[in-house]
C-alpha positions in Angstrom: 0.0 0.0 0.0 2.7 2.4 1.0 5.0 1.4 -2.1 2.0 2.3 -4.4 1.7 5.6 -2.5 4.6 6.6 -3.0 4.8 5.6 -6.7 1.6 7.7 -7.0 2.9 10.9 -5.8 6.0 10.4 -7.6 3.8 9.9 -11.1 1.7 13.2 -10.5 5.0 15.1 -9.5 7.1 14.0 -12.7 3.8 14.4 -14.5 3.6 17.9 -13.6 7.0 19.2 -14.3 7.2 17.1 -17.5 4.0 19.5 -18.6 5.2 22.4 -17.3 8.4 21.8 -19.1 6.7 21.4 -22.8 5.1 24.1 -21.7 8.2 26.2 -20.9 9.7 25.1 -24.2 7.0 25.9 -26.2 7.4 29.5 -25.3 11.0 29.2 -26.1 10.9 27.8 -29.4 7.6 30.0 -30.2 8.8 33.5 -28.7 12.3 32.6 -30.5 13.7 32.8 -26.9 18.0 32.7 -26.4 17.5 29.7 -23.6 20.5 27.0 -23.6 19.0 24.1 -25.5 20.2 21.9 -22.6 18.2 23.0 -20.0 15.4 21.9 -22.1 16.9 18.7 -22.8 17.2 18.2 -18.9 14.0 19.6 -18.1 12.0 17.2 -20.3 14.3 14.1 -19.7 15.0 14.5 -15.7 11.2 14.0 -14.3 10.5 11.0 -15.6 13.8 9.4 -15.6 13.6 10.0 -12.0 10.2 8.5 -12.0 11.4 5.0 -13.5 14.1 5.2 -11.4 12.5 5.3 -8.1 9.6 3.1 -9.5 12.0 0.2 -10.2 14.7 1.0 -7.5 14.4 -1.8 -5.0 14.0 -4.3 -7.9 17.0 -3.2 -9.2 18.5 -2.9 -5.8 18.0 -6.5 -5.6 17.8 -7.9 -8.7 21.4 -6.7 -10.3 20.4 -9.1 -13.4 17.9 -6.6 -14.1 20.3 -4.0 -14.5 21.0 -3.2 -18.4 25.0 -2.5 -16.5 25.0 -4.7 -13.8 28.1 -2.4 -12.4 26.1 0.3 -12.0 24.1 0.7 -9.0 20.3 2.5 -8.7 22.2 4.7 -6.0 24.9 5.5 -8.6 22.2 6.6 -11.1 20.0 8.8 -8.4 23.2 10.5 -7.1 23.5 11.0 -10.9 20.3 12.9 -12.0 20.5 14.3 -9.3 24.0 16.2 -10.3 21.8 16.8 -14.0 19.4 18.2 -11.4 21.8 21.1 -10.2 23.1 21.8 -13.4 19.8 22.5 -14.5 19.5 25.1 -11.4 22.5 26.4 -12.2 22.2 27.6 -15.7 18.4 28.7 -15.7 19.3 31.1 -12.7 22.5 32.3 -14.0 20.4 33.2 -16.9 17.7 35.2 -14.0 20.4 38.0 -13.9 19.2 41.2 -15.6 22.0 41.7 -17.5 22.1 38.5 -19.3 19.1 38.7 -19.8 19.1 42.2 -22.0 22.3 40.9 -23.3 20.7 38.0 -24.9 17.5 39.2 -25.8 19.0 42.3 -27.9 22.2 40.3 -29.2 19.2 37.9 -30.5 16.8 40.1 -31.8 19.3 42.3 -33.7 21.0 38.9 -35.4 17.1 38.8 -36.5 17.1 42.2 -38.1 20.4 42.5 -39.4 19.3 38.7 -41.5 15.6 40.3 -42.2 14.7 37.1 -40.7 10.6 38.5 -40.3 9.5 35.4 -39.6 11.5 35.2 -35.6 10.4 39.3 -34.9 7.1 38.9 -37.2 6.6 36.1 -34.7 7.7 37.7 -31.9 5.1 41.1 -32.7 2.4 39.0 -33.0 2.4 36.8 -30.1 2.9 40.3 -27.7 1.2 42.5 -30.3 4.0 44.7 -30.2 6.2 46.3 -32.5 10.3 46.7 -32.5 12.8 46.1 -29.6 13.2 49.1 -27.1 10.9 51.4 -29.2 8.1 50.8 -31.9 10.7 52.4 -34.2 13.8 50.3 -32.9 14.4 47.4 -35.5 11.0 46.3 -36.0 9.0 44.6 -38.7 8.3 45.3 -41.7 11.8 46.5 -42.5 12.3 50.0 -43.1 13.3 50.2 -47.1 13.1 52.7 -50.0 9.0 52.4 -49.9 8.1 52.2 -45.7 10.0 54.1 -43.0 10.9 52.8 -39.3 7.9 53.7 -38.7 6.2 50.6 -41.1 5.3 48.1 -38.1 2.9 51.4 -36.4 1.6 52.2 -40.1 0.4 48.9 -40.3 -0.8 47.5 -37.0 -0.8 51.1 -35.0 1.1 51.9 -32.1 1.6 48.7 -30.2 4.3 49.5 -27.8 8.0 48.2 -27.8 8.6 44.3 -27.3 11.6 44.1 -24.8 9.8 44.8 -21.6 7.3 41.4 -23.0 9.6 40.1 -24.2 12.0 39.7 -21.1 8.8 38.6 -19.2 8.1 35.5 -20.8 11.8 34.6 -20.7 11.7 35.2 -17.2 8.9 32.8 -16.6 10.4 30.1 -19.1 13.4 30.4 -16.6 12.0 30.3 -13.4 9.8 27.4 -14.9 12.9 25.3 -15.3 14.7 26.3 -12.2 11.2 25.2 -10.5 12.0 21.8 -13.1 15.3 21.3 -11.4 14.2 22.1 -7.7 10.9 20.0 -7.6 12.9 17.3 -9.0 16.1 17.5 -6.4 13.8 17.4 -3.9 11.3 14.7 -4.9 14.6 12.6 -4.7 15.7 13.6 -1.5 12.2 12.6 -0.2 12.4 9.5 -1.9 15.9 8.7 0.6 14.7 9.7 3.4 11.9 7.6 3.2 14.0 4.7 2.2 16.6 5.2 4.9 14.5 6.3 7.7 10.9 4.8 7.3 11.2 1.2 6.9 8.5 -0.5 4.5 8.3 2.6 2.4 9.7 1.4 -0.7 8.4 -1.3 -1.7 8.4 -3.9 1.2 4.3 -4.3 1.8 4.3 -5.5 -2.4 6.3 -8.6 -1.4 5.7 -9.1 2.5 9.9 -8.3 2.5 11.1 -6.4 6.3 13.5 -4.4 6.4 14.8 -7.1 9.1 17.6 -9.2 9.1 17.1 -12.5 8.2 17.6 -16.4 8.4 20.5 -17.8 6.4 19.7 -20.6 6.9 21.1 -24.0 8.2 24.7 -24.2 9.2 26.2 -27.7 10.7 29.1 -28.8 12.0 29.5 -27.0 15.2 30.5 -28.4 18.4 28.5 -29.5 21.1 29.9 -28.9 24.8 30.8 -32.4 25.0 33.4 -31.9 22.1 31.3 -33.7 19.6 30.3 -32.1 16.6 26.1 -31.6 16.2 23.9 -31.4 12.8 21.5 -29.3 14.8 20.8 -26.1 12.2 22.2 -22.7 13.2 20.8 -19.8 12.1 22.3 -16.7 10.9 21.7 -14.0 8.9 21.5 -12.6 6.0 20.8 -8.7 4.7 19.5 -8.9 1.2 16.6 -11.8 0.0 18.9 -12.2 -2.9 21.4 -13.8 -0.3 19.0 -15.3 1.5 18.0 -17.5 -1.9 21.4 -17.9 -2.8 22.2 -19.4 0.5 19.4 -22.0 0.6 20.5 -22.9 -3.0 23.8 -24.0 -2.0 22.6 -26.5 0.6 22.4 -30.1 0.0 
């Protein structure tokens, strides 16, 4: 009951930040926005990785032929997205600064104009119904030429306002989006150890009636009796892991 709990809440979380991150890279790729395309990659690819990990970790964790590399461990993998994790954090918040962010939206916008690409600022104007950069006048679309001004884009659709301060909004919430990716996710995995370390029966132990308690290893003969003569009574000892445990009454006779 408690393993299926927590695989619940684990599917809703990566659910939700694997929507919110289409969602974030939508507005990237439709706003034209100057995001790193690998915070994208890692904020669609770490949620549910992360769910499949925990989902399948104690089979793993005892099951090594399960592994597609038996050599590496589920705890190797977890400490592992959860680096990918704060990389993610890293660069969508180093990318918060406003500084980089002016940097990158003009240095992208005026690669735009100076190519007379209209379709990444026609775009752009649209989706804010806005025209130019820092002014209606400032590099906007249609391009100024020998038949239409700077002044083309108000001509045409009328005095929208300028784009930047729009503009840097929705780059700010594709950003904080991601870091919100990254932080969920760090965190969903640090839940997911503390229940495993410090709540016995959490992860997955009610599915297959498995403790968390040592147990039998079954018989072991030979030892001496007080009398100096040697007894076939069984012993019991103990053993950590079920895989162990089976091995151990495989071996016997």
């Amino acid at each position: 009951m408690r393993g299926t709990l927590l695989a619940t809440i684990s599917g809703l979380l990566a659910l939700i930040l694997f929507i919110l991150s289409i969602y974030t890279t939508y507005l990237s790729v439709h706003l034209s926005l100057p995001t790193i395309p690998l915070t994208h990659a890692l904020s669609l690819l770490l949620p549910p990785l992360t769910f499949l990990l925990t989902l399948f970790y104690r089979r793993l964790t005892f099951s090594p032929s399960h592994r597609l590399v038996p050599s590496i461990s589920p705890s190797f993998l977890l400490a592992l997205l959860s680096l990918l994790d704060a990389i993610l954090i890293s660069l969508a918040s180093s990318d918060l600064r406003p500084w980089i962010q002016t940097c990158r939206l003009e240095t992208r916008w005026a690669n735009a104009f100076r190519d007379k690409d209209k379709h990444v600022i026609g775009a752009i104007q649209d989706a804010l119904s806005c025209c130019g950069l820092r002014t209606s006048r400032n590099m906007a679309w249609p391009f100024p030429d020998k038949q239409r001004g700077a002044d083309a884009c108000i001509v045409r659709f009328g005095d929208r306002g300028p784009c930047e301060g729009l503009w840097r909004e929705r780059e700010r919430v594709v950003l904080v989006g991601m870091v919100a990716t990254g932080v969920l996710s760090l965190l969903g995995k640090l839940l997911f150890l503390y229940l495993r370390r410090e709540v016995p029966g959490w992860i997955g132990g009610d599915r297959e009636g498995e403790s968390t308690m040592r147990r039998p290893q079954g018989r072991i003969t030979g030892e001496e009796n007080g009398d100096g003569r040697s007894s076939n009574a069984p012993v019991l000892g103990y053993l950590d892991e079920p895989e162990e445990e089976r091995n151990a009454f495989a071996d016997e006779p």
